[in-house]
C-alpha positions, 0 to 999 in steps of 0.5 A: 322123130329119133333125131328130135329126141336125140336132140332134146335129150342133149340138154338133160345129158349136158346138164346131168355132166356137168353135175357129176363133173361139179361134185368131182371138183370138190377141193380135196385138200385143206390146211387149217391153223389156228389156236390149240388150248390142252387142258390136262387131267394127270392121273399118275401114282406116287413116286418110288424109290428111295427116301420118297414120303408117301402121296409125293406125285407132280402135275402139269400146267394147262398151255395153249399153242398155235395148231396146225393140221392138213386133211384129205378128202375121202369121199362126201362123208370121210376125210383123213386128218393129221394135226399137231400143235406147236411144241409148247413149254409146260410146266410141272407143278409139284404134288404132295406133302407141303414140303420135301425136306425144308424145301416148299413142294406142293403147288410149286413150280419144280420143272418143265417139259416140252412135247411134240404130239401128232394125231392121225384121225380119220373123220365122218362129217354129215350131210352132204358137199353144199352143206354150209355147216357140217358137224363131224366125229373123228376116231385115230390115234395119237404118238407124244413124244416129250423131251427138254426135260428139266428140274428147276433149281427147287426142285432139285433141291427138294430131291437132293441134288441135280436130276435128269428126268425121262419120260417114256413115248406114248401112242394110244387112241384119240377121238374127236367132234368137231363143227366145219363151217364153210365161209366162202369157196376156198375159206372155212371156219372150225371149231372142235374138242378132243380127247387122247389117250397119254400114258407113260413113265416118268423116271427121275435120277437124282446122283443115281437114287431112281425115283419112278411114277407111272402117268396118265396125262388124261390131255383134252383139247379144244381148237379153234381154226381157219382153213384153206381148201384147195 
């Protein structure tokens, strides 16, 4: 009698094995690319310094650029995520009065910068593994770093002459929603919006007359991805 149900019991154990050994397969890492649209919301103050009218100030140019991105899963509910863009060109568009001396500034295109900008999110998706669709929220932080600086022939004009320009690094914290959509095995759609938070100081050296502004790019950005889990 012990034998038979030793015996009968051997498909429950198999099958209950073979359950836990299923959800131990879970693919734990993912590449996602796709398209990355940043839409900037500059909050910066009036330039400084000297010969500068009052409300002088500069924005910059919304940019889409191709997004990349690796994950890890955690654990059914928590993966680690670390995504960044294409370093893309955006433009700076002048700020201000109508016009800077005799030259035309405001709305106009006086320079352009190029950013490379990291985030590191960890994420908490719903439901559980087998779910198709699973909405997630994301909280990390953020490293930009801008470089190729340059004022373009009107705006070095308007400013008095050739300038340099710096633009001191930001971190600062990011968070995230987003929809993960499973296609096939291996094969996934997603689709997320974000929010960091960017600040820093601008300079512009024009013949040694510093002007400064203090920025907060305010950058949001929606992703549309495919991924690949392995």
């Amino acid at each position: 009698m012990k034998t038979m149900k030793s015996i009968g019991a051997l498909p429950l154990a198999l099958g209950l094995a073979l359950g836990s050994g299923a959800a131990a397969a879970q693919d734990n890492n993912t590449v996602r690319l796709g398209l990355y649209a940043l839409f900037w919301h500059v909050a910066d103050d009036d330039v400084t310094g000297p010969f500068v009218p009052p409300g002088l100030t500069a924005g910059v140019g919304n940019v889409q650029t191709a997004y990349l991105a690796y994950l890890r899963r955690l654990s059914t509910h928590f993966e680690v995520e670390i995504a960044a863009g294409v370093p893309p060109k955006t433009d700076t568009i002048a700020k201000g009065p109508a016009t800077l001396g005799s030259v035309p500034w405001n709305g106009q295109v006086v320079g352009s910068v190029r950013w490379f900008s990291p985030t590191l999110l960890f994420n908490y998706k719903f439901f559980d593994d087998s779910a198709p669709l699973r909405p997630y929220l994301g909280l990390g932080v953020n490293f930009t770093h801008f470089y190729d600086r340059t004022i373009n022939g009107a705006g070095a004009a308007a400013l008095g002459g050739p300038t340099s320009v710096s633009l001191r690094n930001s971190i600062g914290p990011a968070a995230t929603f987003g929809l993960y959509y499973r296609l096939r095995k291996h094969w996934s759609v997603n689709g997320s919006y974000s929010v960091s938070q960017v600040e820093s100081t601008l300079e512009a050296n024009t013949a040694g007359v510093v002007r400064r502004s203090h920025v907060n790019f305010n950058p949001q950005a929606a992703v549309l991805a495919v991924g690949y889990s392995f």
